[in-house]
C-alpha positions in Angstrom: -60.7 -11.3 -18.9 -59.5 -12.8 -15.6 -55.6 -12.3 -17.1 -56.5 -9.3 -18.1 -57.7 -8.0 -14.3 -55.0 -10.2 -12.6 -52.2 -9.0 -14.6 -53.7 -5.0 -13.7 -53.7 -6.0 -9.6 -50.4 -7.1 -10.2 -48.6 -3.7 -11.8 -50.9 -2.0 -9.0 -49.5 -3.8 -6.2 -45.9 -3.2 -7.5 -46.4 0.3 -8.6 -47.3 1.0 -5.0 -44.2 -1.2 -3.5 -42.0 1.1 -5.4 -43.7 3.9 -3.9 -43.3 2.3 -0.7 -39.5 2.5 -1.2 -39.0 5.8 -2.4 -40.8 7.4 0.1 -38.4 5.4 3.2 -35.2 6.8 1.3 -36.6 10.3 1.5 -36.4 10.1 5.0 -32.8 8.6 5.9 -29.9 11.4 6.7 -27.8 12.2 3.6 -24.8 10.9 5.2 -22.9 11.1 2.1 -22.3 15.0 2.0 -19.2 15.8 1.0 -19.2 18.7 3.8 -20.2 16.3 6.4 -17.5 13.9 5.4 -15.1 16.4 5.4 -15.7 18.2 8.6 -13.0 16.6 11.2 -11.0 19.9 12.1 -7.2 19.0 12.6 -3.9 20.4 13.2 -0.5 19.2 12.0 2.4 20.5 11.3 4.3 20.6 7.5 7.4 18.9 7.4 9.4 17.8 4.7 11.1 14.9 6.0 10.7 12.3 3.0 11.8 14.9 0.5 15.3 12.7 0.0 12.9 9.9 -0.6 10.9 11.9 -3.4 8.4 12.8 -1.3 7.9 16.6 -1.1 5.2 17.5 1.3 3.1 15.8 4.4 1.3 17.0 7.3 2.2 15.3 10.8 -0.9 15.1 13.0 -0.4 14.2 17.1 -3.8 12.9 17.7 -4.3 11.0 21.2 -0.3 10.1 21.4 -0.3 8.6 17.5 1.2 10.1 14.8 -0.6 10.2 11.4 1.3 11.6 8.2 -0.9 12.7 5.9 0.1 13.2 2.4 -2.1 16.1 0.3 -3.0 15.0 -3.1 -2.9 18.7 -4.5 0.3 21.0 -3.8 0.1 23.6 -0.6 0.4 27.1 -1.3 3.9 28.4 -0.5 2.8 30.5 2.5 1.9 27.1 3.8 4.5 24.6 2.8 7.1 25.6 5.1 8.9 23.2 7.0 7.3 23.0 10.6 4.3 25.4 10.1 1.6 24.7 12.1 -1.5 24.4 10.0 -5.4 23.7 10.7 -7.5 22.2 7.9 -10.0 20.0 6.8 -8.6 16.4 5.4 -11.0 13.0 3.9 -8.5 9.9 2.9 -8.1 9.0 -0.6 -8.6 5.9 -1.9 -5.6 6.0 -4.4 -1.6 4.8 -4.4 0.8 6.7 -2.6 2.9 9.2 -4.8 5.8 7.4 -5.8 8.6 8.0 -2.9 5.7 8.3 -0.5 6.2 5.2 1.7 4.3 6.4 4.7 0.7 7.7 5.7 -1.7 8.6 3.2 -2.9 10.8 0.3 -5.8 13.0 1.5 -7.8 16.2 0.2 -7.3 19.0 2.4 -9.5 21.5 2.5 -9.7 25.2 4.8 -5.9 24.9 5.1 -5.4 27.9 7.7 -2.1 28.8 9.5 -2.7 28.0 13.5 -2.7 30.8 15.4 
């Protein structure tokens, strides 16, 4: 009988830990939304400088006197890949190889590709 009552205080006590634990990740920020992420507005311009190398398209950014080159994983629309267009979009790094021929920057998904005005 004493099993019996020790084992039930024992599921209760961890039924209610669990609980505990659910209820604490209800209340932390969803800081893995994929618009969140993906909200850090840029400009760059399109260039097409490492197309002898067998890359075909990347975006230059100027940010804060550095130059990042950004390489989309998913083709531009041919209204935007023209060579020096000035573009605004939405970008979040990839965590895959460069294309082959692609020796600098990085792939990215880009995302509300607009012509700057």
């Amino acid at each position: 009988m004493r099993k019996t009552i020790a084992l039930i205080i024992v599921v209760a006590l961890s039924g209610g830990a669990c609980r505990m634990g659910q209820k604490a990740t209800k209340n932390t920020p969803a800081s893995t939304d994929k618009s969140e992420q993906m909200d850090n507005k840029s400009v760059g311009k399109v260039s097409h400088q490492y197309k002898a190398t067998g890359c075909a398209t990347v975006i230059i950014i100027n940010k804060d006197g550095e130059t990042i080159t950004i390489i989309p994983k998913d083709r531009l629309d041919a209204s935007l890949d023209v060579d020096g267009l000035e573009i605004t979009f939405n970008y979040r790094p990839l965590k895959m190889p460069n294309p082959v021929g692609c020796t600098a920057g990085f792939p990215a998904e880009l995302t509300n590709i607009k012509p700057a005005k």
